[in-house]
N, C-alpha and C positions, 0 to 999 in steps of 0.2 A: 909441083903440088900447089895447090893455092889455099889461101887461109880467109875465112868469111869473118867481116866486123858483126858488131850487132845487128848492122838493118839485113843481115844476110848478100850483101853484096860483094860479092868473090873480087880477090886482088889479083890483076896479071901474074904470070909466072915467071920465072926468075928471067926468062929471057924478054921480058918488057911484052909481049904477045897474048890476048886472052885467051882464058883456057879453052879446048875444043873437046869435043870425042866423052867420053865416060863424064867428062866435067860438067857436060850438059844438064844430066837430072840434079846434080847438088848444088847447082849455079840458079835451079828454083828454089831451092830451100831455103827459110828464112830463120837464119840461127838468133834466139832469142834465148834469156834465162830458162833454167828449169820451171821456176816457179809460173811464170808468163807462158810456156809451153806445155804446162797440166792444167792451167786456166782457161787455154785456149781448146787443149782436145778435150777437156769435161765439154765445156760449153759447146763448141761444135758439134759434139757427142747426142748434147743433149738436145738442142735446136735440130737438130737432123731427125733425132728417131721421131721428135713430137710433130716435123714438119710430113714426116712419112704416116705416123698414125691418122695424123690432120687428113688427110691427102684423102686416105683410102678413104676414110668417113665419109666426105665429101664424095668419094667415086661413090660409094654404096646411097650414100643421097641422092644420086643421079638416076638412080633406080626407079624413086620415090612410092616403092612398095610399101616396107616393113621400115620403112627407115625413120630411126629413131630423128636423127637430126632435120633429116628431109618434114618429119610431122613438126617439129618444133618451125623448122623458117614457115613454112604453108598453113600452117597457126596463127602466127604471128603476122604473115599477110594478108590473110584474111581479116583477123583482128583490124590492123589499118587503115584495110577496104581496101585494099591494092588486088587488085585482080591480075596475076599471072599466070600466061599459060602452061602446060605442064611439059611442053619441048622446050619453052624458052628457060624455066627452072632448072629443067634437067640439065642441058644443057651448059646455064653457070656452072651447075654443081661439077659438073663432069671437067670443065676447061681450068676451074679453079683447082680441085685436084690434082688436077697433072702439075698445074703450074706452081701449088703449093709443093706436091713431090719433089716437084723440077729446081725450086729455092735450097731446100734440103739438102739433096743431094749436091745443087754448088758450095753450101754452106760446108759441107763433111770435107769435099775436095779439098776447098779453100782452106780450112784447118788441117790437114794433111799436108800439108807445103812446110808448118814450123818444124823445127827441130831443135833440140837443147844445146848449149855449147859442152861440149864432149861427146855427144850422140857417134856412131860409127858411122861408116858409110852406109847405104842401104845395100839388098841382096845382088839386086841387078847392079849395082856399081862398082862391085866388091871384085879384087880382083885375085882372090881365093879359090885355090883346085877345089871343089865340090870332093863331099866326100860320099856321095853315094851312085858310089860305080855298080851297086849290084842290082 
């Protein structure tokens, strides 16, 4: 069995060998305080959903029908005197969206790696009969 310090990095096993097999998913986790591990999945929590609302705006900007944000930048360029065309807008709007979803979503992953010290193991690591035979 191996035991993680605080930076989450797993000790050999008793037989001097690193862990293999089942030891693989918790040999990513990074065991950190309770308190540093609910700071960590709020903020991930919350950086993710705001990068996912952001996201779709932007896809919906891409549109550049009804869109609220799409009239606000095409306002504001015109304002400037910047003239751009409405594929090459679209277009930002459209690449920035994914790519802001795409941040999010590493951002959720990446906070999903901590874990508390005492945490159990997770479901898939668990090496527990299942109790639902029926």
């Amino acid at each position: 069995m191996t035991d993680g310090d605080a930076t989450g990095v797993a000790a050999d096993d008793a037989d001097g060998e690193p862990p293999t097999g089942t030891d693989e998913a918790r040999d990513r986790d990074i065991v950190v305080p309770m308190r540093l591990y609910k700071t960590v999945t709020v903020f991930s929590t919350l950086i993710a959903v705001v990068c996912v609302v952001f996201g779709f705006m932007l896809l919906d900007a891409a549109t550049l029908n009804v869109s609220f944000l799409g009239s606000i930048v095409t306002g504001v360029l015109a304002l400037v005197g910047v003239g751009v065309g409405d594929g090459l807008l679209s277009t930002a709007f459209a690449v920035g969206g994914l790519g802001i979803i795409g941040f999010g979503a590493g951002v959720y992953v990446v906070g999903t790696r901590f874990r508390a010290e005492g945490m159990g193991k997770s479901q898939e690591d668990s090496n527990e009969d299942s109790d639902n035979n029926g």
